[in-house]
Steps between C-alpha positions, in 0.01 A plus 500: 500500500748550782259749682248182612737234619699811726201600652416145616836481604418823733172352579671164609733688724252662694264191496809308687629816695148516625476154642827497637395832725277331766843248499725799611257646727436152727886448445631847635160568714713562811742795377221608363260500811803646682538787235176579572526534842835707485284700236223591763642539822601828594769588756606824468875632616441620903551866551420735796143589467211722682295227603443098517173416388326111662244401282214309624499144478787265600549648852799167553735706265420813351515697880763308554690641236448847513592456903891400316483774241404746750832335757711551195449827499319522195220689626339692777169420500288182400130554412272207555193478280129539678315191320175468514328369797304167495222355713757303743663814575171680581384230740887540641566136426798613355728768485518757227805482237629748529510493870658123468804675207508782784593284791763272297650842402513608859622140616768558230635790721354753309378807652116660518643813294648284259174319402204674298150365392406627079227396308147431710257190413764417178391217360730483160863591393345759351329612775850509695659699236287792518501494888858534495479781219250708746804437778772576238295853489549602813811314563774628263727200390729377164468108510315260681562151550238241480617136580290227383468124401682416166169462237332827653774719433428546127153628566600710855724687272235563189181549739744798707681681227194510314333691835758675620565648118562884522696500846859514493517123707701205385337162548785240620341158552712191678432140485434355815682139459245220599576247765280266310576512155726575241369775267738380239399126513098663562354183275665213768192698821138532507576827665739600230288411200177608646641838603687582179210375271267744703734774495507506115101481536498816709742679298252467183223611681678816558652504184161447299312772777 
């Protein structure tokens, strides 16, 4: 009796709730995007740390940064990953990256003893993150501070407290704000959307390995 017609008034319901979904989503896509963004990006609170870690890759801001955090008195040291070396560096066409992070850093004003080289052929955030655990080692510190652009925070701060697990180290990662885009508006750039899409990629594979 009543037990049909209020289940196909349930069914109904959900029939129309369902079709008006895709309606919501295109309508309120941009909060949404934006959410996701906010969601993502990690930028920890600063605090006085052992060490600065530069990353490899993106040698326009990420040496640039730790050169301010390490003026601010944040730190007193700033490690600069040892990537990998390719064939134009062998046949000296072009200099190393590490040495190019090295000399911005000493443009920057910063001092020789102020500046150390981790890792050795790294070619992976991984690979960093267990090059700085062998310096953490032998070079007693509480925090470290890893600045980075926006979508590769997420995944610098899995990838490192997964391999620095067991030492008594706190991770802090900082956004590095982009000159070119808006991580908040990320689906208006090429840049943007190619960098965040690939950054949930990578995070999956690490996830899923």
């Amino acid at each position: 009796g009543t037990t049909r017609p209020s289940r196909r008034r349930w069914l109904w319901r959900l029939v129309i709730l369902l079709s008006l979904l895709p309606v919501a989503l295109f309508i309120f896509r941009h909060p949404i995007m934006t959410l996701g963004a906010r969601l993502w990006i990690v930028n920890d609170p600063l605090e006085k740390a052992g060490a600065v870690v530069v990353l490899g890759g993106h040698m326009d801001s990420r040496p640039f940064a730790a050169a301010d955090l390490y003026k601010r008195g944040l730190a007193p040291v700033v490690l600069v990953a040892e990537t990998e070396i390719g064939p134009a560096v062998e046949m000296q066409l072009v200099p190393a990256e590490v040495e190019v992070s090295t000399a911005i850093l000493r443009k920057l004003g910063l001092p020789d003893s102020a500046v150390q080289k981790f890792g050795g052929a790294v070619t992976s955030t991984r690979d960093e993150a267990q090059g700085v655990r062998r310096w953490l080692e032998q070079h007693p510190a509480t925090r470290i501070i890893i600045p980075t652009d926006p979508f590769h925070t997420r995944r610098v701060r899995y990838i490192f407290e997964r391999e620095i697990k067991g030492l008594p180290v706190r991770i802090i990662v900082t956004s590095i704000p982009s000159k070119r885009y808006d991580p908040l508006q990320w689906w208006k750039w090429e840049e943007s959307t190619i960098n965040f899409q690939n950054e949930i990629i990578k995070l999956a594979h690490y996830w899923l390995h």
